[in-house]
C-alpha positions as CSV (number, residue, x, y, z in Angstrom):
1,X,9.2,-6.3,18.1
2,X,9.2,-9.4,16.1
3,X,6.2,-10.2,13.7
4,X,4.6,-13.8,14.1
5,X,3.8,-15.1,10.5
6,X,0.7,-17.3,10.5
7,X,-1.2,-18.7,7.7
8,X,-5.0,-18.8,8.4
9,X,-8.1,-19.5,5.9
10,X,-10.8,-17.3,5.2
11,X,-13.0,-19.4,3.0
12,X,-10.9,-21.5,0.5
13,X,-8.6,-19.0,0.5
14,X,-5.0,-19.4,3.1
15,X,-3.8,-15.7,3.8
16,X,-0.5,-14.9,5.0
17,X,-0.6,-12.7,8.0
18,X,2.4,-10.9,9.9
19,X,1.1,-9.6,13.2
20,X,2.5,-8.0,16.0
21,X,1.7,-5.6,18.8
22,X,-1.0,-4.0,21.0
23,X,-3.4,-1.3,21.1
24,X,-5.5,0.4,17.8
25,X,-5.4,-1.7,15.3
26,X,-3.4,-1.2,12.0
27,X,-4.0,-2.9,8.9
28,X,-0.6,-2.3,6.5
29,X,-0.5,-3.2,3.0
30,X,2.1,-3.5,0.5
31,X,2.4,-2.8,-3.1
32,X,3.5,-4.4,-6.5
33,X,6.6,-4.9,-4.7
34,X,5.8,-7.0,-2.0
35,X,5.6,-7.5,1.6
36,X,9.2,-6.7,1.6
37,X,8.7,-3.0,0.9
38,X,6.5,-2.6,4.2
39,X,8.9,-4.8,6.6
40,X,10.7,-2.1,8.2
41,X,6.9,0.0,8.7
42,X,5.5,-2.9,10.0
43,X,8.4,-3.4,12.6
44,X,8.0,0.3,13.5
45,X,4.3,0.6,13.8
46,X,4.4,-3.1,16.1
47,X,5.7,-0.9,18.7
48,X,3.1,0.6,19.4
49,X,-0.2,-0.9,17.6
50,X,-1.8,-4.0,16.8
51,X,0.2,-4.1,13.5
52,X,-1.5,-7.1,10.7
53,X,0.7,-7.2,7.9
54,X,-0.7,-9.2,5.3
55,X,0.8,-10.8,2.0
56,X,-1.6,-10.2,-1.0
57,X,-3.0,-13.4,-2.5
58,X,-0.6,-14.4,-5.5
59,X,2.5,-12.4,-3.6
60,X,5.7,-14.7,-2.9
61,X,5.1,-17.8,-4.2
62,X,1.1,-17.9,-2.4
63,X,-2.5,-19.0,-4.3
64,X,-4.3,-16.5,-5.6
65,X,-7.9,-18.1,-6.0
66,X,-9.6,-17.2,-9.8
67,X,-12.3,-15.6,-7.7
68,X,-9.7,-12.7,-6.6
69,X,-9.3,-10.6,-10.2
70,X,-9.3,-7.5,-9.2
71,X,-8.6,-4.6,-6.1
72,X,-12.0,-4.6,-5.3
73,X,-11.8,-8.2,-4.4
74,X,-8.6,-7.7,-2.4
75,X,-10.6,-4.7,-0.9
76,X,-13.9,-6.6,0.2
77,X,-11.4,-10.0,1.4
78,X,-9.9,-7.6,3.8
79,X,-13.0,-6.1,5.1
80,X,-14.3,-9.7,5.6
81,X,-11.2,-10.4,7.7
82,X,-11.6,-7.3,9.6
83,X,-15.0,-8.2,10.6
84,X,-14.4,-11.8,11.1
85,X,-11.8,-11.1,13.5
86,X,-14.1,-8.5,15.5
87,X,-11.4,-5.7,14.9
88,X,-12.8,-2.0,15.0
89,X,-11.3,1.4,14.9
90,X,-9.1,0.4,12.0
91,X,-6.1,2.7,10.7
92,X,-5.3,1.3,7.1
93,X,-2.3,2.1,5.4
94,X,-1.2,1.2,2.2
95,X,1.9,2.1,0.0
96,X,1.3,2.4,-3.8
97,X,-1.0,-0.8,-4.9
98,X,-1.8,-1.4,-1.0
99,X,-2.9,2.7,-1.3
100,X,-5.4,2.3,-3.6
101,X,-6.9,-1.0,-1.7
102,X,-6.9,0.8,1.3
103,X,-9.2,3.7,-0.5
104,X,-11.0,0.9,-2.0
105,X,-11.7,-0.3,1.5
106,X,-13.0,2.5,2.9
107,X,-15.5,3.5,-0.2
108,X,-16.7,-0.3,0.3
109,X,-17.0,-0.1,4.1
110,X,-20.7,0.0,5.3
111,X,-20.1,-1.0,8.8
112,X,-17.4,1.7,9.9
113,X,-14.3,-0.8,11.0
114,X,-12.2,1.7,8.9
115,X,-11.6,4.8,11.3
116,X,-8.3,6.1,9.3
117,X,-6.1,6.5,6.3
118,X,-2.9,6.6,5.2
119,X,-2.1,6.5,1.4
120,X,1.8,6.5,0.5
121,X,2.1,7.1,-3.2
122,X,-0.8,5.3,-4.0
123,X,-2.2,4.5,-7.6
124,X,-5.6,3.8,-8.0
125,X,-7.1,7.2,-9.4
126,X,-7.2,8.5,-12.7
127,X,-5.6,12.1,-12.9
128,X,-5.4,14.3,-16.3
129,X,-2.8,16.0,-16.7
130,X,-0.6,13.6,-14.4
131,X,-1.0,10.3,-15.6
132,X,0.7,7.0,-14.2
133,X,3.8,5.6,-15.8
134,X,3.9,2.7,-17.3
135,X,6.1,0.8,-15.0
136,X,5.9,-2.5,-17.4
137,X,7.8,-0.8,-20.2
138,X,10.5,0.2,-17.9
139,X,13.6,-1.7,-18.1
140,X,15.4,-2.4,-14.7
141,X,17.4,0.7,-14.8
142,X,14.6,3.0,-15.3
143,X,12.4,1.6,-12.6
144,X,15.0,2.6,-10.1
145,X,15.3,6.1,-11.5
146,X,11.5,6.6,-11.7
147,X,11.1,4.7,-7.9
148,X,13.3,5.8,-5.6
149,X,15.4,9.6,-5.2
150,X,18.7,8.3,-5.2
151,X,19.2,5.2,-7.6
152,X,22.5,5.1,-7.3
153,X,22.4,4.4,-3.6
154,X,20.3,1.1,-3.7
155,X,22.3,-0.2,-6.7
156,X,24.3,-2.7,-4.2
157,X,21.0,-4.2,-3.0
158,X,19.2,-4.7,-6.5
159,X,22.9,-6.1,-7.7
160,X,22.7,-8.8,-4.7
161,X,19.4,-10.2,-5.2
162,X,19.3,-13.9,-5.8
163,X,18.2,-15.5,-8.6
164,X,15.5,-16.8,-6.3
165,X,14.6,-13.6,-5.1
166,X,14.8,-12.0,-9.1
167,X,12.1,-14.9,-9.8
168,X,9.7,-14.0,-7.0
169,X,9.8,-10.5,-7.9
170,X,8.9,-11.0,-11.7
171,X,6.1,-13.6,-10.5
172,X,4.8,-10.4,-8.1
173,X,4.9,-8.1,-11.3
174,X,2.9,-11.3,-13.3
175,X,0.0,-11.1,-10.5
176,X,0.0,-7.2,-10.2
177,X,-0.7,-7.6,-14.0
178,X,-3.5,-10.0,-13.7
179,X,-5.0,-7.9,-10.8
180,X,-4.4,-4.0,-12.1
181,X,-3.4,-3.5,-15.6
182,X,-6.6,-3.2,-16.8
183,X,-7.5,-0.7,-16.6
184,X,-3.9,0.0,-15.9
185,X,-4.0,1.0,-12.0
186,X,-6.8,2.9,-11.4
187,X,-10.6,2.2,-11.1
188,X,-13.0,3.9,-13.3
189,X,-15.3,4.4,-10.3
190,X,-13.1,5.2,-6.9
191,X,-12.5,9.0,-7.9
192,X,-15.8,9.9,-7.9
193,X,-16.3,8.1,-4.7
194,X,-13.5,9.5,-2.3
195,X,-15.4,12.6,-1.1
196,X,-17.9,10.4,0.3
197,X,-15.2,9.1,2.4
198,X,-14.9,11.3,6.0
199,X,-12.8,9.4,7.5
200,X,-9.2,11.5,9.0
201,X,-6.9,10.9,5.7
202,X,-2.8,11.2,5.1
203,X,-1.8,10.9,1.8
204,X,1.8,11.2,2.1
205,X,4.1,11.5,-0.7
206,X,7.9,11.1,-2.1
207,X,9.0,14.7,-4.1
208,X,10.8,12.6,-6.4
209,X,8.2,9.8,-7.2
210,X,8.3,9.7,-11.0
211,X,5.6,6.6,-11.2
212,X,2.7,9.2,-9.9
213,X,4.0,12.6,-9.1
214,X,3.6,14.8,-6.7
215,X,0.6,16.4,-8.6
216,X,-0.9,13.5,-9.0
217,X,-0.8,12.6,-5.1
218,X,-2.4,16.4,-4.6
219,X,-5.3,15.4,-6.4
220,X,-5.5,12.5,-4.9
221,X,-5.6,13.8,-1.7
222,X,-8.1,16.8,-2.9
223,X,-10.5,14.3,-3.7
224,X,-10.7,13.3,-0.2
225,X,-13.7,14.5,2.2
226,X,-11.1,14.8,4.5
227,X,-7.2,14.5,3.7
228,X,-4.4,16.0,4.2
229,X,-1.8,16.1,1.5
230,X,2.1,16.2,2.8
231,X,5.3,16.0,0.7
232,X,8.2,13.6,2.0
233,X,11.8,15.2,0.6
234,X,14.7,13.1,-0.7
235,X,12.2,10.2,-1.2
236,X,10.4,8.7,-4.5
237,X,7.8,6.0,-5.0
238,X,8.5,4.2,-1.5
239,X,9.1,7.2,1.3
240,X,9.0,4.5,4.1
241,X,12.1,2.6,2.5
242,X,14.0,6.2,1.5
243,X,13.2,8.1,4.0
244,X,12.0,6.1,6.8
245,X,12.2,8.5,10.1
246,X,10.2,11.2,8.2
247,X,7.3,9.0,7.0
248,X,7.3,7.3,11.1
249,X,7.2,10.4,12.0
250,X,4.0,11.9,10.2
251,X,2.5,8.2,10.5
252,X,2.8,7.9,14.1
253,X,1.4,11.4,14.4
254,X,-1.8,10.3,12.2
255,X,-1.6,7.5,14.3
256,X,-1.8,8.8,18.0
257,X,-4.0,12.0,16.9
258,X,-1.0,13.8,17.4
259,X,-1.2,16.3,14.4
């Protein structure tokens, strides 16, 4: 099904929305890399939910008002947006930076629009013992090998991007910085609030993710009041891109209340 792009405002603020689909609603978010590395979920999921895709404020070329300096601000804009639009029994799913602003949404909801999770190699957690690379001081190269399980296999695409699509993606990193570098991705606060959160969790994970490991994404999901912590194979940082019929799979499970 093809996603309808829209551009609606919510204050002074015009958000980007992809939306698609009928039945429970499904919030996706994307991560540092941009709407691009949810596309293929977000077609998927349009099949058979009301799938809202939004691009982050600051993301591809859009505003990013001074007000919105941090995840809890991306967190609370989508709750707004949720409410404003009357939407209830809300399955959230975020990948990486879109993870953590999922979790954020959920310790932040007071009014129970958020029914569900699904974190995919989020950040947003400190961990000791498994802390969170530094993906700033990698050089191209080593971003592949520490993203995805087979480097080598994506080479072609990274070598064909534009010089275009290279400047959107270093103005992405720019606004990630100004949003989540500091502290660098996490929130002082959120670990010691996810066991208040009840609501059914997924944390799914890449084996090969060497931005947060695997036993960071166990803790993560340990932290939970109620998630469930499963490992994707042959997939790193972004599952739904290496692996994609294994993550639908396990989503559209989660999804249906098929587990």
């Amino acid at each position: 099904m093809t996603l309808h792009h829209a551009t609606v405002m919510y204050g002074d603020l015009p958000l980007t929305l992809s939306e698609a689909g009928k039945g429970r609603p499904v919030l996706l978010l994307h991560g540092g890399g941009g709407p691009r590395t949810v596309a293929g979920l977000a077609e998927h999921l349009s099949r058979s939910a009301h799938t809202i895709a939004p691009t982050h404020p600051g993301w591809n070329g859009t505003p990013r008002p001074d007000w919105l300096a941090g995840i809890d601000d991306l967190a609370l804009l989508y709750l707004r947006m949720l409410h404003e639009r009357g939407l209830t029994d809300v399955l959230v799913i975020g990948s990486s930076m879109g993870g953590w602003t999922a979790a954020e949404m959920a310790a932040l909801d007071t009014t129970g629009i958020v029914t569900g999770l699904i974190l995919i190699n989020a950040v947003g957690v400190r961990i000791e013992g498994a802390p969170i690379t530094d993906f700033f001081a990698l050089d191209a190269r080593a971003a592949a090998e520490h993203t995805l399980h087979d480097p080598d296999r994506f080479k072609a695409d990274l070598a064909s991007l534009s010089a275009d699509q290279v400047a959107v993606q270093q103005a992405n990193m720019a606004t990630v910085r100004a949003i989540a570098a500091d502290p660098y991705m996490y929130d002082p606060k959120l670990l010691h609030r996810l066991p208040r959160i009840e609501v059914p969790t997924l944390v799914l994970w890449g084996e090969s993710d060497r931005i947060v490991t695997p036993a960071y994404g166990a803790a993560y999901a340990e932290a939970f009041g109620n998630a469930r912590f499963e490992l994707i194979a042959e997939a790193g940082h972004l599952p739904q891109i290496e692996q994609p019929e294994a993550t639908f799979a396990l989503i559209d499970a989660h999804l249906h209340g098929e587990e």
